[in-house]
Backbone as CSV, one residue per row, in Angstrom:
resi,resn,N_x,N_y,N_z,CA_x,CA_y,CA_z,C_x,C_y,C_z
1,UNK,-49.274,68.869,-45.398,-48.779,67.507,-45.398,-48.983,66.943,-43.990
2,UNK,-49.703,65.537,-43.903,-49.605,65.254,-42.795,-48.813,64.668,-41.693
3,UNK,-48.551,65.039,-40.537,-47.501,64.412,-39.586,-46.822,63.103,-40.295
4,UNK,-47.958,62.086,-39.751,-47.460,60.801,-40.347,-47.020,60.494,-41.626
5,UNK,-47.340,61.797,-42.802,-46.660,61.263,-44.609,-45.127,61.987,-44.176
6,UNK,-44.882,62.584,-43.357,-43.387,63.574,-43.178,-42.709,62.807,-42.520
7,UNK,-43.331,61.865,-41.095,-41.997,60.719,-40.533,-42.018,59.915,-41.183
8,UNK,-43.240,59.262,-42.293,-42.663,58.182,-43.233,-41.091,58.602,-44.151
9,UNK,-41.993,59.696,-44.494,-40.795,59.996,-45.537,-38.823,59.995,-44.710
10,UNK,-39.255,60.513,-43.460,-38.064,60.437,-42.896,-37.884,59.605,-42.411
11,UNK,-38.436,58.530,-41.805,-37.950,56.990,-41.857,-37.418,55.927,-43.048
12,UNK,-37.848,56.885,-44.100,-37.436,56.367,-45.896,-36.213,56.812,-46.079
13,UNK,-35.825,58.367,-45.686,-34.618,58.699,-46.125,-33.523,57.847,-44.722
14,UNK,-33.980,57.739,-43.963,-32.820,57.298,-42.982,-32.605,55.915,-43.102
15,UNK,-33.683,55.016,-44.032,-33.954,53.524,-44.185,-32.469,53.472,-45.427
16,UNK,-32.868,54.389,-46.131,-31.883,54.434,-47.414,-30.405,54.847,-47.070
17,UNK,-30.227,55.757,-46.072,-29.041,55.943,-45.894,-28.113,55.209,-45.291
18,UNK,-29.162,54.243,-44.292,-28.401,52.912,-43.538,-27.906,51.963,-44.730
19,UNK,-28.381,51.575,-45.428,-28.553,50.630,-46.600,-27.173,51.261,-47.295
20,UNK,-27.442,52.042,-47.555,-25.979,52.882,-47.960,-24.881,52.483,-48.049
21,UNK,-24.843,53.491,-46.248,-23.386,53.157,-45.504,-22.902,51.986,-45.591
22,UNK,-23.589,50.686,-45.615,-23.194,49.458,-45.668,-22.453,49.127,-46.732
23,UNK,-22.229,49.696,-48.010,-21.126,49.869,-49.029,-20.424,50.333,-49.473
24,UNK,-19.375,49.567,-49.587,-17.632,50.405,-49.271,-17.623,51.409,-50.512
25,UNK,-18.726,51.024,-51.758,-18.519,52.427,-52.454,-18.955,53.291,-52.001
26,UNK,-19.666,53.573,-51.118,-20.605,54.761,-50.468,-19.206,55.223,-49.535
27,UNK,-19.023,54.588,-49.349,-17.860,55.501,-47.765,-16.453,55.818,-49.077
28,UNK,-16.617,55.391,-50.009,-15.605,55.995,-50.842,-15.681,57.259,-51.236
29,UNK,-17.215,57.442,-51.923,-17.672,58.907,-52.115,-17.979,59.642,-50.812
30,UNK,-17.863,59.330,-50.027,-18.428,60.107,-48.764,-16.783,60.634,-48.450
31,UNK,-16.004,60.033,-48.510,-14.183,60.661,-48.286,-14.250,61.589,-49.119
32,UNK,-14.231,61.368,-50.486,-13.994,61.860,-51.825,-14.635,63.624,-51.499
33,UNK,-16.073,62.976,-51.330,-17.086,64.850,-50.539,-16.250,65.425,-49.481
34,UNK,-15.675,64.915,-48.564,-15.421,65.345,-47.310,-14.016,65.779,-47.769
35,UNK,-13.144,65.416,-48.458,-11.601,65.923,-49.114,-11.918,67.078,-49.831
36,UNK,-12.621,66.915,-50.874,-12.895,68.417,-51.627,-13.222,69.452,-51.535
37,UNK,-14.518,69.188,-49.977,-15.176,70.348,-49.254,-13.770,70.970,-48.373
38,UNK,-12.801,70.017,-48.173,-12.187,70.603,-46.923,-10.975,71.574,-48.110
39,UNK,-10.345,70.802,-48.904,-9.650,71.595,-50.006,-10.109,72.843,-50.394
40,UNK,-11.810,72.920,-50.940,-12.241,74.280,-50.940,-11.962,75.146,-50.055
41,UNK,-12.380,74.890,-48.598,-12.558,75.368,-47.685,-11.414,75.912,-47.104
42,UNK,-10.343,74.798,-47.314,-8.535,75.302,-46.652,-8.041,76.258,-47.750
43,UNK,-7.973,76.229,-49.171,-7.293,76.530,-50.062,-6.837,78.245,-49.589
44,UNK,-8.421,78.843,-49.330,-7.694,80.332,-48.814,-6.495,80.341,-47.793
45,UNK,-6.699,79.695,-47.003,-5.750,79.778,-45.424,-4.135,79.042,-46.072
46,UNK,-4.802,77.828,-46.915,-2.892,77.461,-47.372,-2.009,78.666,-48.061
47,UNK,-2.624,79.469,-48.884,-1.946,80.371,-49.382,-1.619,81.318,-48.498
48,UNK,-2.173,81.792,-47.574,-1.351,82.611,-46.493,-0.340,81.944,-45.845
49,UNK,-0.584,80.343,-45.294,0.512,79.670,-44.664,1.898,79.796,-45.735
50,UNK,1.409,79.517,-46.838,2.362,79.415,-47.714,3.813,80.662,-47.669
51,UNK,2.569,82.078,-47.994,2.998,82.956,-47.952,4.189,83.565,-46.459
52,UNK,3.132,82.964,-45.264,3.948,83.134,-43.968,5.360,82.140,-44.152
53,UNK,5.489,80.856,-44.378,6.435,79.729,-44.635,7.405,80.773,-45.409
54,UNK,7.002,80.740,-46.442,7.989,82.012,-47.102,8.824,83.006,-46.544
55,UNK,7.959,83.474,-46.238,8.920,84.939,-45.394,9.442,84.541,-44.430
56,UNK,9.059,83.583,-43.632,9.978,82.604,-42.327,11.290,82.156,-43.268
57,UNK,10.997,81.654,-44.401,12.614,80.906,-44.903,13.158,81.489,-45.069
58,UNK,12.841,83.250,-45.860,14.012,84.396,-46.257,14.638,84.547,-44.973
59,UNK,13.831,84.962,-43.603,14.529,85.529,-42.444,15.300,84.603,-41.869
60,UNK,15.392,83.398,-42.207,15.918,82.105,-41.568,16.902,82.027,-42.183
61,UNK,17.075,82.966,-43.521,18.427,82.473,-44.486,19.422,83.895,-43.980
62,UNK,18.441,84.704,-43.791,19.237,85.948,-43.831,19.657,86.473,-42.643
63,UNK,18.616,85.742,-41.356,19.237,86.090,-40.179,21.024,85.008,-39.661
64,UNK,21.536,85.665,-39.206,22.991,85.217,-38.854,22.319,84.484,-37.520
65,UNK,23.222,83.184,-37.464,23.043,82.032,-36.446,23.452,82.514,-34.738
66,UNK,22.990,83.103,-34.270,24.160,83.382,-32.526,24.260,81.770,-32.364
67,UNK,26.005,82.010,-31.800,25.975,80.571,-31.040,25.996,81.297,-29.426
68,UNK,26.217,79.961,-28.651,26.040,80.327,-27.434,27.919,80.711,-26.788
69,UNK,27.849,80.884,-25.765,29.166,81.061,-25.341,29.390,79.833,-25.356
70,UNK,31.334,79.447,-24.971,31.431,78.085,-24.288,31.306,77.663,-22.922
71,UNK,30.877,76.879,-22.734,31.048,76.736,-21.304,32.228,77.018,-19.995
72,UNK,32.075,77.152,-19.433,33.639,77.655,-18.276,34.464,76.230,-17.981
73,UNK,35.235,76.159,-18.501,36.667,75.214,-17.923,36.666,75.318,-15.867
74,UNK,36.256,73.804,-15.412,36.253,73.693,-14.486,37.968,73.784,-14.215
């Protein structure tokens, strides 16, 4: 393929993608991609947070509160 049919073509795809962006449905689906990839992507790590959150609330219920002393009477 020659030089010049490969930067046409990539001056075509970047011609099209400007054209694009310029509509608010395009930046709608472009959130929509960017939410789902990140959901895939987090879903492992929330379930450990989850799991850590958890075991933080049992020890938080079950550990007894220290208070502090009172202060000294001037």
């Amino acid at each position: 393929m020659p030089e010049s049919t490969v930067i046409s073509a990539l001056n075509g795809a970047i011609d099209w993608l400007q054209e694009r962006l310029k509509e608010r449905t395009s930046w709608d689906g472009l959130t929509l991609i960017v939410l789902s990839i990140l959901v895939l992507v987090a879903s492992p790590l929330i379930k450990y947070l989850a799991w850590a959150g958890l075991g933080y609330g049992v020890w938080t219920l079950w550990k007894k509160e220290r208070k502090p002393p009172p202060p000294p009477r001037g």
